[in-house]
C-alpha positions in Angstrom: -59.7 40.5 -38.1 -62.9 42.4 -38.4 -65.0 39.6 -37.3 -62.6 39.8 -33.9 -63.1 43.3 -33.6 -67.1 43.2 -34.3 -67.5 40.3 -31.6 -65.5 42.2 -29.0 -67.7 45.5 -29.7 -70.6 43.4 -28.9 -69.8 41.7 -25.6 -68.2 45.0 -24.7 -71.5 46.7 -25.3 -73.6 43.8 -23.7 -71.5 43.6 -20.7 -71.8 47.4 -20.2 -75.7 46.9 -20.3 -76.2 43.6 -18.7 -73.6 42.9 -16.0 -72.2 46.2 -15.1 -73.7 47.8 -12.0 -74.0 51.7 -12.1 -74.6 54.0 -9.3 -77.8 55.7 -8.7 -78.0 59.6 -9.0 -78.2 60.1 -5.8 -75.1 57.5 -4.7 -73.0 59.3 -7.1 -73.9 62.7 -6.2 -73.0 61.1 -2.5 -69.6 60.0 -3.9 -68.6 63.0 -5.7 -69.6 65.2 -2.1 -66.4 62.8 -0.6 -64.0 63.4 -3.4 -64.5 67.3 -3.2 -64.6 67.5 1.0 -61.3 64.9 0.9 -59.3 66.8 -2.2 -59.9 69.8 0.2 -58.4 68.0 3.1 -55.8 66.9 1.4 -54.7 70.3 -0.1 -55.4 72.5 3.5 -52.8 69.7 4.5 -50.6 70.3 2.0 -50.7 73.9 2.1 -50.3 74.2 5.7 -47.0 71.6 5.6 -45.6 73.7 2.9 -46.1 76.9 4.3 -44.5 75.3 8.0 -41.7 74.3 6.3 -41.1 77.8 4.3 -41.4 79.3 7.5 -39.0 76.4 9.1 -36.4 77.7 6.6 -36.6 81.3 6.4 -35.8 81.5 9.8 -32.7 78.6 9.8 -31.2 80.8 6.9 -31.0 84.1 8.7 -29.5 82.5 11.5 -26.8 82.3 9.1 
């Protein structure tokens, strides 16, 4: 069982070194830069369609 778990640490580790491609500083920084500016988006969006609908609401109940 430990001979399992030794040989899958090591081709874990080699793959991670050998055969896994990882971003340069500069690509990731790039990435990152998307993620914020689109979480933003997303949340203006969200804010703005919750607040249209509390709005939407407030004034259908005191027609009542």
């Amino acid at each position: 069982m430990f001979q399992n778990l030794k040989t899958y640490a090591r081709e874990s580790y080699y793959e991670l070194m050998q055969k896994v491609s990882w971003p340069t500083w500069s690509e990731l920084q790039g990435s990152v830069t998307v993620v914020c500016v689109a979480a933003i988006i997303v949340a203006a969006i969200i804010y703005l369609m919750d607040f249209a609908s509390s709005q939407v609401l407030t004034n259908f109940y005191k027609l009542f």
